[in-house]
C-alpha positions as CSV (number, residue, x, y, z in Angstrom):
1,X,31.2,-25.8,-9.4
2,X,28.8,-25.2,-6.4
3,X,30.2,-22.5,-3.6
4,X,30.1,-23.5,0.0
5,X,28.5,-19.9,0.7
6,X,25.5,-20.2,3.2
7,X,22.8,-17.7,2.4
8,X,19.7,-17.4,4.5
9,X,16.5,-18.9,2.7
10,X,14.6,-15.6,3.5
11,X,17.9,-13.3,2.0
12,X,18.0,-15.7,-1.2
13,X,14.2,-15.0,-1.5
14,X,13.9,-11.7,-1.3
15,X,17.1,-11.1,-3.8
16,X,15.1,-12.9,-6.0
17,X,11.9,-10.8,-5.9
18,X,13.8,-8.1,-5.8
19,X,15.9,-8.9,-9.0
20,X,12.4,-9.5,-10.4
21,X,11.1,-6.6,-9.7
22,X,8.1,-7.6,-7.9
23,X,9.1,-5.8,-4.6
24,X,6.8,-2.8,-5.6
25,X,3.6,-4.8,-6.8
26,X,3.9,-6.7,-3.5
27,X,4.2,-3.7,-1.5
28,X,1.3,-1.9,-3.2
29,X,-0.8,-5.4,-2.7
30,X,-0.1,-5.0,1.1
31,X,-0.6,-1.4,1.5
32,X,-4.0,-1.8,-0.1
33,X,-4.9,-4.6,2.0
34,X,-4.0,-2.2,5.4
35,X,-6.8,0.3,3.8
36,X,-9.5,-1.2,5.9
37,X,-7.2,-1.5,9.7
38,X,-5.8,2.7,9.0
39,X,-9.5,3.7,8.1
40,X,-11.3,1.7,10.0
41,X,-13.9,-1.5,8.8
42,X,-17.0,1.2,9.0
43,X,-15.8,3.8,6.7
44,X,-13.9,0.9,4.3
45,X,-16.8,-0.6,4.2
46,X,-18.1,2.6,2.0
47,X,-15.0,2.4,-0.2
48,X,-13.7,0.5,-3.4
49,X,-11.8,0.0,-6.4
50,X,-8.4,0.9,-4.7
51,X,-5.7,1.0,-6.8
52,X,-2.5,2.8,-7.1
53,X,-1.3,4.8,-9.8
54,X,2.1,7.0,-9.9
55,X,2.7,6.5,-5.9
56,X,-1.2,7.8,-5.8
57,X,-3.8,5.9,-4.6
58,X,-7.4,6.3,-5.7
59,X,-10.3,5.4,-4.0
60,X,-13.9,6.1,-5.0
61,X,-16.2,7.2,-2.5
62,X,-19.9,7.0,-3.5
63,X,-20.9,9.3,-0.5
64,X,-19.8,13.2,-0.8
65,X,-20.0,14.4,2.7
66,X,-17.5,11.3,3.4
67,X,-15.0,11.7,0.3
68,X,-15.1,15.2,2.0
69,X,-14.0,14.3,5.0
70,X,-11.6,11.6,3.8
71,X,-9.5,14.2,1.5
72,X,-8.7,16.3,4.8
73,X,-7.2,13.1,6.7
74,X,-5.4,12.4,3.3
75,X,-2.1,13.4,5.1
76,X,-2.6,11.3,7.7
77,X,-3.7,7.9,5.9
78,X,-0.4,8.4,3.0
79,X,1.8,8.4,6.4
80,X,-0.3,5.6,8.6
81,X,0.2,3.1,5.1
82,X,3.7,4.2,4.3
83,X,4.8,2.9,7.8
84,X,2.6,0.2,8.0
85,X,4.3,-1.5,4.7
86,X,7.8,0.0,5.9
87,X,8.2,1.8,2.9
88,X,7.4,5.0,0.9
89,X,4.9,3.8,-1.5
90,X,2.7,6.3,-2.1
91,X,2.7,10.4,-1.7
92,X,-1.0,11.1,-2.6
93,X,-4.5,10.0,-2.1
94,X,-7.1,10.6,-4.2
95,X,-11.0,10.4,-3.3
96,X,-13.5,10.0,-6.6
């Protein structure tokens, strides 16, 4: 028979993807969509093929001088993406 237990559309929801486990894809999806807002549209602009690998992200960089200067704000970017998904999904960054 059917319970009389009221659950929250959104609670139901994210059980569900959860459950699925497509909580981490859909996390990853919008960490790599905040790329361009942490590093600004300028210097994303010179980046591509972001993808994430091992709670690493990889980016390539055709230009050295900026995959230079990118790989010492490295820190930075892995906290500023963390916090902007609300989760710890990635510990690295990696510049090729």
């Amino acid at each position: 028979m059917f319970s009389k237990r009221e659950e929250h559309f959104a609670d139901v929801l994210h059980s569900l993807v959860r459950e699925e486990g497509l909580e981490t894809p859909i996390l990853q999806r919008r960490l790599i969509a905040l790329w361009p807002r942490v590093v600004g549209e300028l210097v994303a602009s010179h980046t591509d093929n972001l993808y994430i690998r091992n709670q690493t992200l990889f980016v390539h960089v055709a230009m050295p001088a900026l995959r230079a200067e990118l790989s010492m704000m490295r820190s930075e970017f892995v906290e500023k993406l963390n916090t902007g998904v609300g989760a710890v999904i990635i510990s690295d960054i990696r510049f090729c």
